[in-house]
N, C-alpha and C positions, 0 to 999 in steps of 0.2 A: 611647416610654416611656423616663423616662428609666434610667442604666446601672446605676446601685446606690444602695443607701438604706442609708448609712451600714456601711461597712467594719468589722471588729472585728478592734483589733490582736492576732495571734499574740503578749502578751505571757505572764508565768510567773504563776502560780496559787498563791497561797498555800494555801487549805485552807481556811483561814478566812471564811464569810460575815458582812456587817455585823451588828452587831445591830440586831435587830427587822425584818431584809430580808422576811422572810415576813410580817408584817403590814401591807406596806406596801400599798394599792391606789390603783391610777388606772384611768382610763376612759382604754383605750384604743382607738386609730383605728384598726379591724380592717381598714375600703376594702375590702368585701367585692363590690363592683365597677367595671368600667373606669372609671367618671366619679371616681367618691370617690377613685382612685389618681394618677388627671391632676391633681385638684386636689391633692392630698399634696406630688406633682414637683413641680408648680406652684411652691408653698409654700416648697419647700423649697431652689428654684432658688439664691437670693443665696449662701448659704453652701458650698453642694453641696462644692464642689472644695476647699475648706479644711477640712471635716469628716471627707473620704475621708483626704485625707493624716495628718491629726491623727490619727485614729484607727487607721489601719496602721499609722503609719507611714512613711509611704512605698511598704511594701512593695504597694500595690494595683499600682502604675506594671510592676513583675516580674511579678506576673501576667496582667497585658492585655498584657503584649510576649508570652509562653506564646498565650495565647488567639490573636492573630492569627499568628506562630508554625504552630499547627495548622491552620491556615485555610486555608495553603498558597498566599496569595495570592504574586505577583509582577510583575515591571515588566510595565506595560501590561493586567493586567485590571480590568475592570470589579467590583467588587467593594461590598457593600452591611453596612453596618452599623445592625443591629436594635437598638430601643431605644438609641440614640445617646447619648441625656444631653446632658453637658455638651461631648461629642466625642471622649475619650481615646482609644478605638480606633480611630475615626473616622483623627486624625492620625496612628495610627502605620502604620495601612492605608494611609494616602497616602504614604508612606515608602516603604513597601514597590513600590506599586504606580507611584509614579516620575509628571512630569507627563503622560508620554505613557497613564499609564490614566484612572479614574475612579473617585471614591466617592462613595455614596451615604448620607449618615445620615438612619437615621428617627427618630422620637420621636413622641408624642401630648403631650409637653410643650411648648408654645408658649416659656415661660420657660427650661427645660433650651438649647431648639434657640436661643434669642436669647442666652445665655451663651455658646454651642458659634460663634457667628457671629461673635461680640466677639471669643472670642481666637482663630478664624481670620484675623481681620482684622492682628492683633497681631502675628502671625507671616511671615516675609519672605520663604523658601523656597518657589519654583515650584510643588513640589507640592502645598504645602498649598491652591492656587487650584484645585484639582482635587474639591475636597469640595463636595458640594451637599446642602442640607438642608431634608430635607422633615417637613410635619407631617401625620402620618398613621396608622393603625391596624394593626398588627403581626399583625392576624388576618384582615386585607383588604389587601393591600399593593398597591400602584399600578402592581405591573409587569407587562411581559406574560413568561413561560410560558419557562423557561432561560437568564435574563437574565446570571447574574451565575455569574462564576468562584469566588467564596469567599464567602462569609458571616458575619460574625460576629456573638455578642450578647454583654454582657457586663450581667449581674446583670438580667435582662428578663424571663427566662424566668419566670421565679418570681412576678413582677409579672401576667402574663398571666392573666385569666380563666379563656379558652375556651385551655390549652394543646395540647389536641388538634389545634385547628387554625389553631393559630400553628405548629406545626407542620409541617402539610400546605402553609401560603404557605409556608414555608423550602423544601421540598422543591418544591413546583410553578416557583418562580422562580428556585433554583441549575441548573447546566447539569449533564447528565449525566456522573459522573465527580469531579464536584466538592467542596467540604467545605464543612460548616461547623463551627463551633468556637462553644460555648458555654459560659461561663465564668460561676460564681454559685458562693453559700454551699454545702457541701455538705452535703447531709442525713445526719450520720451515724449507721450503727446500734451503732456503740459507744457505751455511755454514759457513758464518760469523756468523751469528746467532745463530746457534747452538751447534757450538763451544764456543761461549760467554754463554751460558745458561750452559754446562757444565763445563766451569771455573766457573762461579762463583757457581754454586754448591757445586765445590771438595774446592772451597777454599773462600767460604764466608759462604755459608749457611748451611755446614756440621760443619765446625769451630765454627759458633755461638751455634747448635745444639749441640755441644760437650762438649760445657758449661753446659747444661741441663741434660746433661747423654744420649740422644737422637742421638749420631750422624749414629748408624745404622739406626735409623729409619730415619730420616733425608737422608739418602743416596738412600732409594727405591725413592725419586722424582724422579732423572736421571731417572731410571729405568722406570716408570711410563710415563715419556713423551715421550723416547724413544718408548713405544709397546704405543703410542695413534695416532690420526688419524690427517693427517694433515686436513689445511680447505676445502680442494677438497672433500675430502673423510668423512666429518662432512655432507659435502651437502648431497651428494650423501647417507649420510644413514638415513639424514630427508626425504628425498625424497622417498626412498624404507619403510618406517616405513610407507607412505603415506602422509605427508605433502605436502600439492599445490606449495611450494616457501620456498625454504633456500637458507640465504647468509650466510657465514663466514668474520668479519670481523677481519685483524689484529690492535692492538692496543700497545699501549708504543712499538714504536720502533720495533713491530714483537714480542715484548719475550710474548705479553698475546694477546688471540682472542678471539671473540664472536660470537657465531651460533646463529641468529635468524631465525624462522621456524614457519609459517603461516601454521595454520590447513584447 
């Protein structure tokens, strides 16, 4: 799956919505399951990595180095990256974990994982030959049973269906001891915040998206963060998965947070 569907930059808020924003409707692409969401990624592959940046910022790049950061990987483990995408934590996992370990990206994006392959290839550093990418299902995962020293997802979680037991693979296949760090929108229960996250949605990142021919798809984010789980209830479902300790932290201001979860 891939890593995120469109970033929304932490910019300032004037106060003011457009006119006539409340009247406006489209049909939007809700992908109220795994097939309808692979084709979205699919879709949305060509641009992906230009859209993230544009619309941070930049700043997505700072929080996927936090995200694996928490992961705790280092030189020499084996370490696996959930909903991979286009590959961002993918290569900084390989960073970390040096040529003498390995990583692992998954995705159910055939197009995500062939973008993530391209600028593997682009890239000249040993380690980066250390990344192997597979296409596969985040709620059936291909390993066997304590595989992997660290874990990461980044923007996946959210995307998942069956969260419960996308879940339970994280847990059945990290080694005892271990972490994983997952990094996505946060669901917040302020409603400053949440109100800001969907202004700028309807009227920064559906707008840029519209440039691209993408602004339906662009428009299931709301939709997406809206049915995810705040950081009470992230804990609470590392916890029932089986993990010893989950914390949820908010980061940029509340709009992005990370679930780390000790095996």
């Amino acid at each position: 799956m891939a890593a995120l569907l469109g970033i929304v930059s932490t910019v300032a808020f004037t106060g003011q919505l457009p006119v006539n924003s409340r009247s406006r409707r489209r049909m939007v692409v809700k992908c109220s399951n795994s097939n309808d969401r692979q084709i979205l990624f699919n879709r949305i592959a060509p641009v992906y990595d230009n859209l993230n940046d544009l619309l941070s910022l930049g700043q997505h790049r700072i929080w996927k180095n936090m995200a694996v950061s928490w992961s705790g990987a280092k030189k020499g483990d084996h370490v696996l990256d959930l909903c991979c995408g286009s590959g961002d934590l993918a290569f900084i996992l390989s960073e970390k974990v040096g040529s003498t370990g390995k990583v692992m990206g998954l995705d159910f994006s055939c197009e995500q994982l062939a973008v993530a392959s391209s600028r593997q290839n682009l890239r000249a550093r040993s380690c980066y030959k250390c990344i192997e990418w597979i296409e596969g299902d985040a709620t059936d995962l291909p390993f066997d049973d304590c595989k992997f020293d660290a874990i990461t997802m980044g923007y996946g979680l959210r995307n998942i269906v069956d969260r419960d037991r996308g879940m339970r693979e994280i847990y059945r296949v990290l080694k005892p001891g271990s972490r994983v760090s997952i990094l996505d929108f946060n669901k917040s229960n302020q409603s400053v915040t949440a109100f800001m996250q969907d202004w700028m949605i309807d009227n920064v990142v559906v707008p840029v998206a519209t440039v691209y021919g993408l602004a339906k798809e662009y428009e299931y984010l709301k939709y997406s963060i809206n049915g995810y789980l705040t950081g009470e209830e992230l804990e609470t479902l590392a916890l029932e998965a089986g993990f010893s300790s989950a914390r949820h932290y908010e980061i940029s201001g509340g709009f992005m947070g990370n679930l780390v979860a000790v095996r």
